[in-house]
C-alpha positions as CSV (number, residue, x, y, z in Angstrom):
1,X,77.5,90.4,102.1
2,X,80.3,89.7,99.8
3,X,83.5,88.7,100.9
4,X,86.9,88.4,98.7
5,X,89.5,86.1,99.1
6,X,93.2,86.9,97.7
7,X,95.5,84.5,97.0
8,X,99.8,84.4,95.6
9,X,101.7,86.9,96.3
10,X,105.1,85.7,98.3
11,X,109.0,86.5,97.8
12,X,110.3,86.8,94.5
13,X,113.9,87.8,92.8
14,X,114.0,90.9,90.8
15,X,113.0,89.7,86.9
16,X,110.8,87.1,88.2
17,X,106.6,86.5,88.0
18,X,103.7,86.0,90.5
19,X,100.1,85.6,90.0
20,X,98.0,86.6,92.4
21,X,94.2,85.9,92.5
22,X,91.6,87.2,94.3
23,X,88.0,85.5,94.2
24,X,84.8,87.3,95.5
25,X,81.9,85.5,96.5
26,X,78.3,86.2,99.0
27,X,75.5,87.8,97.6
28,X,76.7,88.8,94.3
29,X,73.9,90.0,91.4
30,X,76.6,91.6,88.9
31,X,79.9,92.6,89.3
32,X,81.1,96.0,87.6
33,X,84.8,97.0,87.8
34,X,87.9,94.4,89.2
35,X,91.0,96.1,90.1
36,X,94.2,95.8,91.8
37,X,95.9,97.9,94.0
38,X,99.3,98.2,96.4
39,X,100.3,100.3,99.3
40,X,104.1,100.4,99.6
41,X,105.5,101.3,103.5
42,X,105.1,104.8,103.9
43,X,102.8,105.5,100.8
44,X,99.6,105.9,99.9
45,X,97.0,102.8,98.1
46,X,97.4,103.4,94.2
47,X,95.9,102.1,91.4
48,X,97.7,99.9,89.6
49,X,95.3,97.9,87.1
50,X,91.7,97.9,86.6
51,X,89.4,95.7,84.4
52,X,85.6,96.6,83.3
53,X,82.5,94.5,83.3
54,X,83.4,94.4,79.4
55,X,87.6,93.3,79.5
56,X,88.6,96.4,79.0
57,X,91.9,97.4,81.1
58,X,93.6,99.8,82.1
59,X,97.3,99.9,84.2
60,X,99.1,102.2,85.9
61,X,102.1,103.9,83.1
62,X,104.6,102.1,85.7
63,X,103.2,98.5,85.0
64,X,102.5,98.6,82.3
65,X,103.9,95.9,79.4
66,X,104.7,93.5,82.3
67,X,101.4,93.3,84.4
68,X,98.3,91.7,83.1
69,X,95.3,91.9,84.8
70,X,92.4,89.2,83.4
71,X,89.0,88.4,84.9
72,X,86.7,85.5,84.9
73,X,83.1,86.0,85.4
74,X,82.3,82.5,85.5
75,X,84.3,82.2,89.0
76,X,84.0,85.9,89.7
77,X,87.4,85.9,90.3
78,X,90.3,88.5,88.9
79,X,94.0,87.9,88.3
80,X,97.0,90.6,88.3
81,X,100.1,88.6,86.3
82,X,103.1,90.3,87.6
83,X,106.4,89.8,85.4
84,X,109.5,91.2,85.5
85,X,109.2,92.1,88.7
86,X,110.8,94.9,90.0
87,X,111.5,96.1,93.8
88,X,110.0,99.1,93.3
89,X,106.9,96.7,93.0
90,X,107.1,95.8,96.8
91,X,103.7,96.5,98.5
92,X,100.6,95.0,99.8
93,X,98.2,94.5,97.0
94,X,94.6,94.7,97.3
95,X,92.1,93.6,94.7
96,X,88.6,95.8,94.8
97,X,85.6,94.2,93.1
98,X,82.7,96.5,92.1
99,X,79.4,95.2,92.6
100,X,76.2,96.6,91.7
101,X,72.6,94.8,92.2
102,X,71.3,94.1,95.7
103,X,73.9,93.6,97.6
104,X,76.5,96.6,95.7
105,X,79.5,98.5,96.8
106,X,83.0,98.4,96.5
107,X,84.7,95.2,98.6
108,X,88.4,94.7,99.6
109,X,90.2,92.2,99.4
110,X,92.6,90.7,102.5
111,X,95.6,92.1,101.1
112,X,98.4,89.9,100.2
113,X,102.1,91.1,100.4
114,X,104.4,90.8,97.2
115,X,108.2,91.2,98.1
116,X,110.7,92.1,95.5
117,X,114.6,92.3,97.2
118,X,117.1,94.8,95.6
């Protein structure tokens, strides 16, 4: 199996950053896709940044230019750099790893919950 563990995340004032990490490891041959997502009270899981196999990323158009989303496939582990955080940014966020090979299928993460006071 594969099993992803989150970390960061916390209380933060509006303009401020967090990192948040999220490290997958089991019975990993390859891992495709990293992402991030957050489900605000009330709403539904979006996207809100995605990175390929390759680097390539892509964010969600109200992240984007302060969120960063970076991956390191030495430590199969994915990062989401939140700045200038907003409280509209206030949700559980989720990372999703992609894997493909023996053991593949799209894994969760824990969840970890980022707070952002008006």
């Amino acid at each position: 199996q594969v099993q992803l563990v989150q970390s960061g995340g916390g209380l933060v004032q509006p303009g401020g950053s967090l990192r948040l990490s999220c490290a997958a490891s089991g019975s990993i041959s390859r891992i495709n896709s990293m992402g991030w997502y957050r489900q605000a009270p009330g709403n539904q899981r979006e996207p809100v940044a995605t990175i390929s196999s390759g680097g390539s990323a892509n964010y969600a158009d109200s992240v984007k230019g302060r969120f960063t989303i970076s991956r390191d496939n030495t430590k199969n582990t994915v990062y989401l750099q939140m700045n200038s955080l907003k409280p509209e940014d206030t949700a559980v966020y989720y990372c999703k790893v992609s894997v493909v090979g023996g053991v593949s299928g799209d894994f969760w993460g824990q969840g970890t919950q980022v707070t952002v006071p008006s």
